[in-house]
N, C-alpha and C positions, 0 to 999 in steps of 0.2 A: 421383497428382497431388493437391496441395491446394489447394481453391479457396476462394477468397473472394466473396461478393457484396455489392456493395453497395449502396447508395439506395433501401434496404426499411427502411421507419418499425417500430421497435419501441415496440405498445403499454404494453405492461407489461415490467420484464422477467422473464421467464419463468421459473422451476426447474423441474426435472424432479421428478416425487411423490414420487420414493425416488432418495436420492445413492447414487449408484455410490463403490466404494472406487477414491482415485486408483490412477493407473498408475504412481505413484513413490515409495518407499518409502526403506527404508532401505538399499537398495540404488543406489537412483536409478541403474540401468543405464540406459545412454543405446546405446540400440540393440543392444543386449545382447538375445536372448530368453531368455528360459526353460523350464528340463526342465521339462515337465507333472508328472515321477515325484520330480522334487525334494522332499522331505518340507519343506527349511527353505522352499522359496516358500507353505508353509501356513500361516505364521507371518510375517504383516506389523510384528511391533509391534519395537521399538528395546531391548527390554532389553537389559542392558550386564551381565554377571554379577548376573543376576538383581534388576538396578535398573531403574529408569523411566528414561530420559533426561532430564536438564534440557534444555529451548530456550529458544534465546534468537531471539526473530524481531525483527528490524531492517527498520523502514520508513522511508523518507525521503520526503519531496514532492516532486513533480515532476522529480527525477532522468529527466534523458534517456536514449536511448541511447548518445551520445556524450558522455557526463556523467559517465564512469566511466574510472578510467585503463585494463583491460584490451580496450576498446573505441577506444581515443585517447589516443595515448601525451603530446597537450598537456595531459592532464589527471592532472597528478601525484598519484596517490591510491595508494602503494605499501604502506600500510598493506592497504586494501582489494584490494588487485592479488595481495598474497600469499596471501591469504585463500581470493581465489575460486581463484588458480592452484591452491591445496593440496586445492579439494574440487570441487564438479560446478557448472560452468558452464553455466546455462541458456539455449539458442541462441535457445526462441523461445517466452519467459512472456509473455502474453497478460493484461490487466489490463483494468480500465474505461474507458473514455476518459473520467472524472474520478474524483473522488473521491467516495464513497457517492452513486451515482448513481443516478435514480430518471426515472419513466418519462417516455415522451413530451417534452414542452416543459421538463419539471420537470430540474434540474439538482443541487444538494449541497440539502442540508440548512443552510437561513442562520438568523444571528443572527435572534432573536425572533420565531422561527417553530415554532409546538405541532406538532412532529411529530419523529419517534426511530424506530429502530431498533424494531417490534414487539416489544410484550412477551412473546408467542408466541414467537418464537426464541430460540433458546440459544445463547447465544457459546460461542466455542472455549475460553473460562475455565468457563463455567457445566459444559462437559463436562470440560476438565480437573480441575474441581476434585472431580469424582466419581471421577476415579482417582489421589485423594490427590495432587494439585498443589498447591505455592503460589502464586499469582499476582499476578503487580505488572504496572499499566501504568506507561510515563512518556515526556509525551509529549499529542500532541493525540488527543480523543475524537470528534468531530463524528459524534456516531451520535443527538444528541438530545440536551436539556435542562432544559425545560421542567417538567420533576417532578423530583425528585429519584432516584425509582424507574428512570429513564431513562438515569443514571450509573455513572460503572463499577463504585462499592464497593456498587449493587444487580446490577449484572449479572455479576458471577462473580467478581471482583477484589480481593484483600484490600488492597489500596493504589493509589493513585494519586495521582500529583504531574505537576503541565501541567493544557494548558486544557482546555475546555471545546469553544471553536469550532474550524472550519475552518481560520482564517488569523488573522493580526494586522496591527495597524497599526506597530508599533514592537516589535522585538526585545529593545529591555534597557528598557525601560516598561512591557512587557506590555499595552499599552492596545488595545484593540481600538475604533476606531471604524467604525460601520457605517451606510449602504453605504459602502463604499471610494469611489464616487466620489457628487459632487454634494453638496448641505447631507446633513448629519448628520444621524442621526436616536436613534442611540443611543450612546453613549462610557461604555466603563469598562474597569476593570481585569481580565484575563479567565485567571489562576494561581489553581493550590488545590494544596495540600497537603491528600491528601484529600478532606476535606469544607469544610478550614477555607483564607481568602483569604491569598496569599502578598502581603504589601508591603513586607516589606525586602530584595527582590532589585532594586529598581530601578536601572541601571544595568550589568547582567551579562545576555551576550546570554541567551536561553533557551536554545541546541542546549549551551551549555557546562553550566548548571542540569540539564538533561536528565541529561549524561553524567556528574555528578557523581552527580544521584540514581541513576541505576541502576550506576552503580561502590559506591555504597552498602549496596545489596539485595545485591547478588555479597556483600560485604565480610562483610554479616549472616547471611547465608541458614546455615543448618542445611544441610550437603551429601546426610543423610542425607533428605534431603525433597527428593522431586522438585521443582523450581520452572520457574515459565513465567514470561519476564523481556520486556516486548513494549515496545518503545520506539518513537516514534512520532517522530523528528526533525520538525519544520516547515520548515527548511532542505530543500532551495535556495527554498520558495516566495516569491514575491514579499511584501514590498518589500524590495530587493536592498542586502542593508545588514552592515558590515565595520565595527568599529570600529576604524580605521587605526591610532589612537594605543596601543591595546594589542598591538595584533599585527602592529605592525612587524617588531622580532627576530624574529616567527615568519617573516615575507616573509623576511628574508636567509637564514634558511636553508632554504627553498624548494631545490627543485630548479634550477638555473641554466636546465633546455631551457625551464621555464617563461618565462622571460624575451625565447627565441626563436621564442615561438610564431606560428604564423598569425593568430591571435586575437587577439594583443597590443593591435592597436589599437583593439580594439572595448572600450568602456571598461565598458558593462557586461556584455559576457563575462569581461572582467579581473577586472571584479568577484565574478561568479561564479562564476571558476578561483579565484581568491585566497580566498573562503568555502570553498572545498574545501579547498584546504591547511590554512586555520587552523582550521578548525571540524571536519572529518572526517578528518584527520590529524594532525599536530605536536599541536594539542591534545585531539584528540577522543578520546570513547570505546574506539572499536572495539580500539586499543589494547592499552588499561586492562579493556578487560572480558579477551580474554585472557589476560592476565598476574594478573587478580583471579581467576579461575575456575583457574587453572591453581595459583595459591598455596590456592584454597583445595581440590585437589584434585577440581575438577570438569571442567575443560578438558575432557578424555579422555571425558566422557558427556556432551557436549551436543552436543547437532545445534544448526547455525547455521544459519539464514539470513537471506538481507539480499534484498531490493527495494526498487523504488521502485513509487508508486503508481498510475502513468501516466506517460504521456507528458512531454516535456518542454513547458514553454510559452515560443517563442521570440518573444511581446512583452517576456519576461525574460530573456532570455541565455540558456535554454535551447537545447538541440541534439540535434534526433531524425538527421540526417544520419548514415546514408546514405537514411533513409528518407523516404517522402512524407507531407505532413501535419503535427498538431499538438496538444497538447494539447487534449479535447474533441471530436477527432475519431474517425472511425471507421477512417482511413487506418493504415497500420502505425505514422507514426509516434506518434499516438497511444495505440495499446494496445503495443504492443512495448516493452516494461522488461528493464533490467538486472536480473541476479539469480542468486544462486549458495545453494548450499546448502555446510556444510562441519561438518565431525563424525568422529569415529575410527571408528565405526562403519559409517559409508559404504563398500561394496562395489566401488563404481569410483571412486575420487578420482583425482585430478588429471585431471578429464576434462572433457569440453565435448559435451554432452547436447543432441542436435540436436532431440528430440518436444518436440510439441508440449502447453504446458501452459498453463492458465488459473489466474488467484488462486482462485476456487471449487476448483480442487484441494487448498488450501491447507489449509483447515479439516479436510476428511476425511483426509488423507496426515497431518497432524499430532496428530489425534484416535487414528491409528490406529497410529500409533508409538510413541505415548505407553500403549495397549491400549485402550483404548477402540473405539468403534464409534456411525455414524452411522445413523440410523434411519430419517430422513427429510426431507425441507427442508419448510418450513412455508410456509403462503400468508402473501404479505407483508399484504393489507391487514385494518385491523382495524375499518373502517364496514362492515359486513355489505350492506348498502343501497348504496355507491358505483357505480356505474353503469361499466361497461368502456366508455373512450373509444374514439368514431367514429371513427379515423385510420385510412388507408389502406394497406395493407400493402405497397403499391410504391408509392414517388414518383408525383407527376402529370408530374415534369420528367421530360421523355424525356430530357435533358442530364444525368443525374445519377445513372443506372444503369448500373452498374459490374460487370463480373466477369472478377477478375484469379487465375491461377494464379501463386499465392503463393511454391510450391515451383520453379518456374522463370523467375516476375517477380517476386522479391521486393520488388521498389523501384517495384510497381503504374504499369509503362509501359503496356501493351499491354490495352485494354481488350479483350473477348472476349463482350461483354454479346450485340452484334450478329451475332457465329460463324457460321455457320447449324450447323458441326458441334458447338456447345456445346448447344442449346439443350434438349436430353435434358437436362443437367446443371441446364440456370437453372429447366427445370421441377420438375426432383428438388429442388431448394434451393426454390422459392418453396412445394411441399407442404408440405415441413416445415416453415418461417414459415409455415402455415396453422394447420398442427395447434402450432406455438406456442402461436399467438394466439390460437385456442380454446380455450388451458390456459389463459390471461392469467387470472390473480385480479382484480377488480375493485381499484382503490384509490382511497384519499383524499387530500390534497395538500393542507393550508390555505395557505393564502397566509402569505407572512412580513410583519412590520413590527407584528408581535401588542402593543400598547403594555405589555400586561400584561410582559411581559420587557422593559421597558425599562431599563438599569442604574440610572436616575437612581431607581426604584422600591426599589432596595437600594443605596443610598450610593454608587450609582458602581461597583459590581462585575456583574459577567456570572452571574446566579443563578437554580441554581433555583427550585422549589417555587409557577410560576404559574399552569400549567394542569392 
């Protein structure tokens, strides 16, 4: 049985000293075991006739679970649908309940706030690029910005084009103004090419700029040099926004069941079924990478895969349904994402991969396919001096402690907190949140609203080089 608990305060969040090699490789056997005496299960890594594999890893924003056509047949995405049908469908990936999420009360990383991604850790480029990878992001970074040393063509990346932050304010303006809601405090333009600011794309949403720049890199790329191709869509995240007047033709040739959907009348669901067709299908990438990889004779040695990055958030036409919950939570329906991996190499395709997997798998399975090897996870905080916060490691609300068997209440009805026959288990689970939280690293958090990054300080652009 798998259980879940929940209404336990995580102070920090935790790593373990030394990462474990995932459970999913190039094989990604989905309930498959393995011969112990199998020579090939000693050899994790993806070579292809004595190649590296190229990857290409597809992330999207807030993709729900029912955000996807192989999940929700109102959701015409048959580009995507063939995709994951032809390699291993993942029943049950396990994510953040946001995006780069950080402890306690502390939520993303915002506009004009000195804090990044530790310079202690090594991205999954810093390690690819020690086993002879090329690497391109395109797409958002929100891991830090505030130095330059905090961006991706310092942190393992020999290119990138997309922003800098989290979210925008406007798709084909690129403007970011921040906070999103209430008087303004900082507005500018938040695209680079690089290092240098993009402003002659005004008016062209970004998920189409995206998929042009990276149908670019394919188009460029030397085949004989392994490449890591990491594109970061900001689609479907809020603000929910279609430019009607160009991608009309693309609506009439939509699939007609869209037209009969449930959903039809919700205007912005409409909105954010119709982003899917024209921006992740008819015209998008996934396509065109395809068909670019395949001309340039790389198709056949890439491992694919695609997620999202959380939960859907249904104040925006998101849809975690069948599940409970929402983005930012802890409930299924916010960590439970869509996601398939697909590749020639792949040992069970056309399958549907019921274990259980978290994104922290992601790093080491893709470190390790590539031949590499993960050594250890590194403490996040970098004030040696930050003091590990007083929070309590069970709620004070007795209303608000949870524990649901996952594997036979997946849609978290039947609470079992109060059992009397569970409670061997709630003690086994609150041990281990103990010895967590005595691993917890101490950390730092500055506040945001840092004026020093204010855009108006650089002509109106989102830059680094302030703290």
């Amino acid at each position: 049985m798998a259980f879940v608990l929940c209404g336990f305060s995580f102070p920090m969040l935790a790593t373990p000293q030394y990462a474990t090699t995932s459970t999913f490789y190039c094989d990604f056997t989905a309930d498959v075991a393995h011969d112990d005496d199998d020579d090939d299960d000693d050899d994790n890594s993806c070579n292809i006739k004595g190649k590296k594999p190229h990857i290409v890893l597809i992330l999207i924003d807030d993709a729900a679970w029912n955000d996807v056509g192989w999940h929700n047949d109102f959701i015409p995405t048959p580009n995507l649908n063939n995709l994951a049908n032809e390699g291993v469908i993942f029943k049950n990936m396990y994510s953040q309940p946001i995006c780069t999420p950080y402890p306690a009360k502390h939520l993303v990383i915002l506009p004009m706030q000195p804090y990044y991604l530790p310079l202690n850790y090594s991205t999954l480029a810093d390690k690819l690029k020690e086993q002879g990878y090329m690497n391109h992001i395109v797409g958002k970074w929100h891991l830090g910005d505030c130095s330059w040393s905090m961006t991706p063509m310092w942190r393992g990346f020999d290119s990138h084009y997309g922003c800098y932050q989290g979210a925008t304010s406007d798709f084909e303006s690129h403007v970011l103004t921040f906070p999103f809601r209430g008087p303004p405090v900082g507005t500018g333009i938040d695209m680079r090419d690089n290092t240098g600011v993009v402003t002659h794309q005004n008016g062209t949403h970004n998920t189409l700029l995206f998929s042009e720049r990276a149908e670019r890199i394919v188009k460029n790329h030397n085949p004989e040099s392994p490449l890591f191709l990491y594109v970061l869509f900001m689609a479907p995240h809020f603000p929910l926004q279609v430019s009607m007047d160009k991608y009309q033709l693309i609506l009439t040739l939509a699939p007609k069941r869209f037209e009969n959907t449930v959903e039809v009348d919700d205007i912005d669901r409409r909105t954010f079924a119709e982003w899917e067709v024209c921006t992740r299908e008819l015209f998008n990438s996934l396509s065109y990478f395809r068909n670019d990889l395949k001309d340039k004779g790389m198709w056949d040695d890439t491992i694919f895969v695609f997620l999202s990055d959380n939960g859907g958030d249904d104040f925006f036409a998101g849809s975690n349904y069948p599940y409970r919950g929402n983005k930012a939570t802890m409930w299924e329906g916010g960590v439970k994402v869509p996601g398939f991996a697909h590749g020639s190499m792949l040992k069970n395709p056309e399958s549907v991969n019921n274990e259980m997997y978290h994104f922290t798998d992601i790093f080491a399975t893709l470190l390790t396919v590539a031949g590499g090897t993960v050594d250890k996870w590194y403490t996040p905080a970098e004030n040696p001096n930050a003091p590990v916060p007083d929070a309590p490691l069970v709620t004070d609300n007795v209303n608000n402690r949870y524990l649901f068997n996952i594997k036979e209440d997946p849609l978290e009805t039947i609470n079992l907190f109060n059992d009397p026959y569970k409670q061997d288990i709630i003690n086994e689970m609150k041990q281990r949140l103990d010895e967590y939280r005595a691993s917890a690293s101490p950390y730092w958090f500055p506040d945001d609203g840092d004026e020093r990054g204010n855009p108006s300080n650089f002509g109106g652009f989102w830059t680094p080089g302030w703290c």
